[in-house]
C-alpha positions, 0 to 999 in steps of 0.5 A: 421529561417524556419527550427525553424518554421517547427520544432515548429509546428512540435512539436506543432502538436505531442502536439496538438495529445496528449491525458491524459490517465488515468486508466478505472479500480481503483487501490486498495491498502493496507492501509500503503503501497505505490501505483502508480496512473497509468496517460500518453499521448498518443501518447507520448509527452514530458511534461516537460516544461508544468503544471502538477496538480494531485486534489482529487476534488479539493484538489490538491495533486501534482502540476509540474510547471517551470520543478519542483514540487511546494509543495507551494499549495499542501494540508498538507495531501499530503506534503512529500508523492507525486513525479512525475518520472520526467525521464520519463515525455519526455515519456508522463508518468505523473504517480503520487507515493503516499506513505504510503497510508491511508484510507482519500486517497480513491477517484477518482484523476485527473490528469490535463495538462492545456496547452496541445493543446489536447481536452483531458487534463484530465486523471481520476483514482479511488482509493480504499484503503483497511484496511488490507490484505485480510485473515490476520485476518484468519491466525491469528486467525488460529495461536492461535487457533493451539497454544491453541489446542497444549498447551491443548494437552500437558497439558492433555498428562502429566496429563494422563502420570502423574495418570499412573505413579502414580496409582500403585505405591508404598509409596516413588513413592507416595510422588514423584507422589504428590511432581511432581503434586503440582510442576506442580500446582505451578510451572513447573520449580521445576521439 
Protein backbone atom coordinates (compact mmCIF):
# COMPACT_ATOMS: atom_id res chain seq x y z
CA UNK A 1 0.00 0.00 0.00
CA UNK A 2 2.69 2.68 0.80
CA UNK A 3 4.58 1.67 -2.52
CA UNK A 4 1.28 2.73 -4.44
CA UNK A 5 1.44 5.92 -2.52
CA UNK A 6 4.81 6.82 -3.16
CA UNK A 7 4.30 5.84 -6.42
CA UNK A 8 1.19 7.98 -7.19
CA UNK A 9 2.56 11.17 -5.84
CA UNK A 10 5.39 10.33 -7.95
CA UNK A 11 3.52 10.49 -10.52
CA UNK A 12 1.71 13.35 -9.61
CA UNK A 13 4.63 15.48 -9.17
CA UNK A 14 6.10 14.49 -12.76
CA UNK A 15 2.31 15.84 -13.87
CA UNK A 16 2.39 18.75 -11.40
CA UNK A 17 5.92 19.79 -13.52
CA UNK A 18 4.49 19.57 -16.71
CA UNK A 19 3.86 22.46 -18.77
CA UNK A 20 2.12 22.81 -22.58
CA UNK A 21 4.07 24.02 -25.03
CA UNK A 22 3.02 25.19 -27.67
CA UNK A 23 5.09 27.18 -30.76
CA UNK A 24 6.58 30.83 -30.50
CA UNK A 25 6.58 31.04 -34.31
CA UNK A 26 3.25 30.43 -36.58
CA UNK A 27 3.17 27.60 -38.88
CA UNK A 28 2.52 28.66 -42.57
CA UNK A 29 1.02 26.11 -44.93
CA UNK A 30 -0.33 25.75 -48.41
CA UNK A 31 -4.07 25.86 -48.94
CA UNK A 32 -5.08 22.26 -49.84
CA UNK A 33 -2.06 20.63 -48.00
CA UNK A 34 -1.85 19.18 -44.69
CA UNK A 35 0.05 20.41 -41.60
CA UNK A 36 0.80 19.43 -38.29
CA UNK A 37 0.21 22.36 -35.15
CA UNK A 38 3.52 21.43 -33.35
CA UNK A 39 1.96 21.17 -29.17
CA UNK A 40 3.86 18.94 -26.04
CA UNK A 41 4.66 19.00 -22.19
CA UNK A 42 7.58 19.74 -21.20
CA UNK A 43 9.07 17.78 -19.29
CA UNK A 44 7.32 14.86 -21.02
CA UNK A 45 4.15 13.57 -19.33
CA UNK A 46 2.01 10.94 -20.33
CA UNK A 47 -1.29 12.21 -21.21
CA UNK A 48 -3.37 9.48 -22.09
CA UNK A 49 -5.69 9.21 -19.40
CA UNK A 50 -6.39 12.91 -19.41
CA UNK A 51 -8.88 15.64 -21.61
CA UNK A 52 -6.99 16.85 -24.49
CA UNK A 53 -9.03 20.18 -26.49
CA UNK A 54 -7.45 21.75 -29.55
CA UNK A 55 -10.33 25.45 -30.11
CA UNK A 56 -9.57 28.01 -32.71
CA UNK A 57 -11.38 30.50 -30.09
CA UNK A 58 -13.93 29.00 -29.20
CA UNK A 59 -14.55 26.54 -31.85
CA UNK A 60 -13.39 23.54 -30.73
CA UNK A 61 -11.67 21.70 -33.31
CA UNK A 62 -10.33 18.44 -31.62
CA UNK A 63 -11.08 17.12 -28.36
CA UNK A 64 -9.49 13.57 -26.56
CA UNK A 65 -11.45 12.26 -23.65
CA UNK A 66 -11.71 8.74 -21.82
CA UNK A 67 -8.20 7.37 -24.06
CA UNK A 68 -10.34 8.45 -27.18
CA UNK A 69 -11.02 11.13 -29.55
CA UNK A 70 -14.83 12.38 -29.03
CA UNK A 71 -15.91 13.74 -32.58
CA UNK A 72 -19.49 14.52 -30.76
CA UNK A 73 -18.80 18.30 -30.22
CA UNK A 74 -16.17 18.95 -32.76
CA UNK A 75 -17.48 21.75 -35.38
CA UNK A 76 -18.40 20.12 -38.79
CA UNK A 77 -15.66 22.47 -40.35
CA UNK A 78 -13.31 20.05 -38.72
CA UNK A 79 -15.04 16.72 -38.78
CA UNK A 80 -12.79 13.93 -40.54
CA UNK A 81 -9.97 16.14 -41.07
CA UNK A 82 -8.13 16.44 -37.32
CA UNK A 83 -6.28 13.34 -35.39
CA UNK A 84 -4.03 13.18 -32.55
CA UNK A 85 -0.63 10.79 -32.82
CA UNK A 86 -2.02 8.98 -29.92
CA UNK A 87 1.41 6.85 -29.59
CA UNK A 88 3.10 9.48 -29.02
CA UNK A 89 0.75 10.91 -26.16
CA UNK A 90 2.93 8.73 -23.12
CA UNK A 91 5.67 11.27 -24.72
CA UNK A 92 3.68 14.35 -23.69
CA UNK A 93 3.34 15.13 -27.48
CA UNK A 94 -0.38 16.28 -28.18
CA UNK A 95 0.51 17.69 -31.40
CA UNK A 96 -2.54 18.21 -33.49
CA UNK A 97 -2.75 16.75 -37.86
CA UNK A 98 -5.11 18.73 -39.75
CA UNK A 99 -5.43 17.93 -43.47
CA UNK A 100 -6.59 19.37 -46.44
CA UNK A 101 -6.07 22.89 -45.05
CA UNK A 102 -8.30 25.96 -46.40
CA UNK A 103 -7.96 29.48 -45.90
CA UNK A 104 -11.12 29.41 -42.75
CA UNK A 105 -8.36 27.29 -40.91
CA UNK A 106 -5.92 30.54 -40.39
CA UNK A 107 -5.99 31.66 -36.77
CA UNK A 108 -4.39 31.29 -33.68
CA UNK A 109 -5.25 27.47 -31.80
CA UNK A 110 -5.11 26.51 -28.55
CA UNK A 111 -4.06 23.45 -27.28
CA UNK A 112 -5.60 22.86 -23.73
CA UNK A 113 -5.18 20.18 -21.01
CA UNK A 114 -7.86 20.68 -18.17
CA UNK A 115 -6.57 18.45 -15.63
CA UNK A 116 -3.02 18.91 -15.86
CA UNK A 117 -1.83 20.10 -12.21
CA UNK A 118 0.57 22.38 -14.13
CA UNK A 119 -0.25 26.29 -14.10
CA UNK A 120 0.63 26.13 -17.48
CA UNK A 121 -2.32 23.81 -19.18
CA UNK A 122 -2.32 25.87 -22.60
CA UNK A 123 -0.34 25.87 -25.36
CA UNK A 124 -0.99 28.55 -28.17
CA UNK A 125 0.31 28.20 -32.10
CA UNK A 126 -0.82 30.63 -34.84
CA UNK A 127 -1.59 29.41 -38.31
CA UNK A 128 -1.06 31.36 -41.64
CA UNK A 129 -2.44 29.70 -44.86
CA UNK A 130 -1.30 30.67 -48.14
CA UNK A 131 -3.65 30.61 -51.42
CA UNK A 132 -0.65 29.12 -53.38
CA UNK A 133 2.90 28.23 -53.57
CA UNK A 134 4.77 31.05 -53.90
CA UNK A 135 6.12 31.70 -58.04
CA UNK A 136 3.77 29.32 -59.27
CA UNK A 137 1.68 31.99 -61.00
CA UNK A 138 5.48 33.20 -62.54
CA UNK A 139 6.46 29.98 -63.70
CA UNK A 140 3.37 29.80 -65.59
CA UNK A 141 3.19 32.69 -67.07
CA UNK A 142 6.73 31.83 -67.75
CA UNK A 143 5.52 28.73 -69.57
CA UNK A 144 3.26 30.22 -71.89
CA UNK A 145 5.07 33.01 -72.79
CA UNK A 146 8.25 30.52 -74.01
CA UNK A 147 5.39 28.59 -76.04
CA UNK A 148 4.14 31.68 -77.75
CA UNK A 149 7.61 32.98 -78.65
CA UNK A 150 8.46 29.39 -80.15
CA UNK A 151 5.07 28.94 -81.87
CA UNK A 152 5.87 32.76 -83.58
CA UNK A 153 9.23 31.70 -84.15
CA UNK A 154 8.46 28.77 -86.26
CA UNK A 155 5.64 30.40 -87.99
CA UNK A 156 7.63 33.49 -89.08
CA UNK A 157 10.60 30.79 -89.99
CA UNK A 158 8.26 28.84 -92.69
CA UNK A 159 6.97 31.86 -93.86
CA UNK A 160 10.64 33.22 -94.68
CA UNK A 161 11.64 29.62 -95.85
CA UNK A 162 8.67 29.74 -97.79
CA UNK A 163 9.26 33.49 -100.20
CA UNK A 164 12.76 32.25 -100.54
CA UNK A 165 11.76 29.04 -101.90
CA UNK A 166 9.26 30.97 -103.95
CA UNK A 167 10.87 34.18 -105.10
CA UNK A 168 12.92 32.93 -107.99
CA UNK A 169 11.12 30.02 -109.33
CA UNK A 170 9.76 28.98 -112.11
CA UNK A 171 5.93 28.61 -113.48
CA UNK A 172 5.26 24.82 -111.97
CA UNK A 173 7.49 25.63 -108.78
CA UNK A 174 4.82 28.89 -108.82
CA UNK A 175 1.70 26.57 -108.46
CA UNK A 176 3.54 24.67 -105.82
CA UNK A 177 4.93 27.65 -103.87
CA UNK A 178 0.94 28.86 -103.96
CA UNK A 179 -0.85 25.36 -103.33
CA UNK A 180 1.93 24.98 -100.14
CA UNK A 181 0.81 28.73 -99.01
CA UNK A 182 -3.00 28.47 -99.33
CA UNK A 183 -2.60 24.79 -97.43
CA UNK A 184 -0.74 26.51 -94.60
CA UNK A 185 -3.69 29.41 -94.44
CA UNK A 186 -6.30 26.57 -94.38
CA UNK A 187 -4.72 23.93 -93.13
CA UNK A 188 -1.54 22.69 -92.30
CA UNK A 189 -2.37 19.03 -92.60
CA UNK A 190 -2.64 19.07 -96.46
CA UNK A 191 0.92 19.44 -96.85
Amino acid sequence: MKLLLVLMSSLSLVDADSDVIGSDKPVTVTVGDNVILPCHLEPPFNVRNLTVEWKRGETIVHIYTNRKDDPRLQDKNFRGRTSLFHEEMIRGNISLKLTSITELDAGSYTCFVPKLQSQVRKGFVNLTVDRQPENVGNDTAAIIGIAVVIIAGTVISFVVVLWGLCRNTSKSQIFFCLHVYKCFQINVSCL
